[in-house]
N, C-alpha and C positions, 0 to 999 in steps of 0.2 A: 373384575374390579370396576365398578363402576363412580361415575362422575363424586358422586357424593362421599362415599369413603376415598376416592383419592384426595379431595378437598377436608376430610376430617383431618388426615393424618397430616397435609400440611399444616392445617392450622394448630396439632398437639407438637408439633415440629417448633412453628415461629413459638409458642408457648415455651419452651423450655427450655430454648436459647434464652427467651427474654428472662424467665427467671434462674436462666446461671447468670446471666449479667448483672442481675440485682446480688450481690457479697451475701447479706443476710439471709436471701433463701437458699441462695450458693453452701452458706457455713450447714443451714439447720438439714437439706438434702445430702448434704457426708454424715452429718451426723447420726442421723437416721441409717442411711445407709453402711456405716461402720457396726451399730446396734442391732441391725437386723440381720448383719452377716454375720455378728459373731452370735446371735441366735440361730441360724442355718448351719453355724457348724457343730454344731451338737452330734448334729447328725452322721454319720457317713458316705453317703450321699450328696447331704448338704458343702459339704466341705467344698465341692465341687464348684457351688452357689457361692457358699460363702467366702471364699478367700476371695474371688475376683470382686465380691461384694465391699469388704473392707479394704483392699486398693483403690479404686475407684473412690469408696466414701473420704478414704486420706487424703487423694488428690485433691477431692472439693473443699475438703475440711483444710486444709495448709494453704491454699494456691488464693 
């Protein structure tokens, strides 16, 4: 792993702390993510995906 990719993924890190901090991109990232889990659960498979998908999108979306 070098210099450069360990320096990206810090900075997609501070990225997405900063945008749970901001409420509004906080609500619209559950939101998303409750929609898209409960489209991965169509699947059998997905269901796997998707239930932790739509926990996770609750959390954001309520908190």
């Amino acid at each position: 792993m070098g210099i450069s990719q360990i320096l990206a993924l810090c900075i997609v890190v501070v990225l997405i702390i900063l945008a749970l901090a901001i409420k509004p991109i906080r609500k619209a990232i559950g939101l998303l993510l409750v929609i898209l889990g409960g489209l991965a659960c169509m699947t059998v498979i997905g269901v796997i995906i998707g239930i932790p998908m739509i926990i996770v999108g609750g959390i954001f979306l309520f908190v």
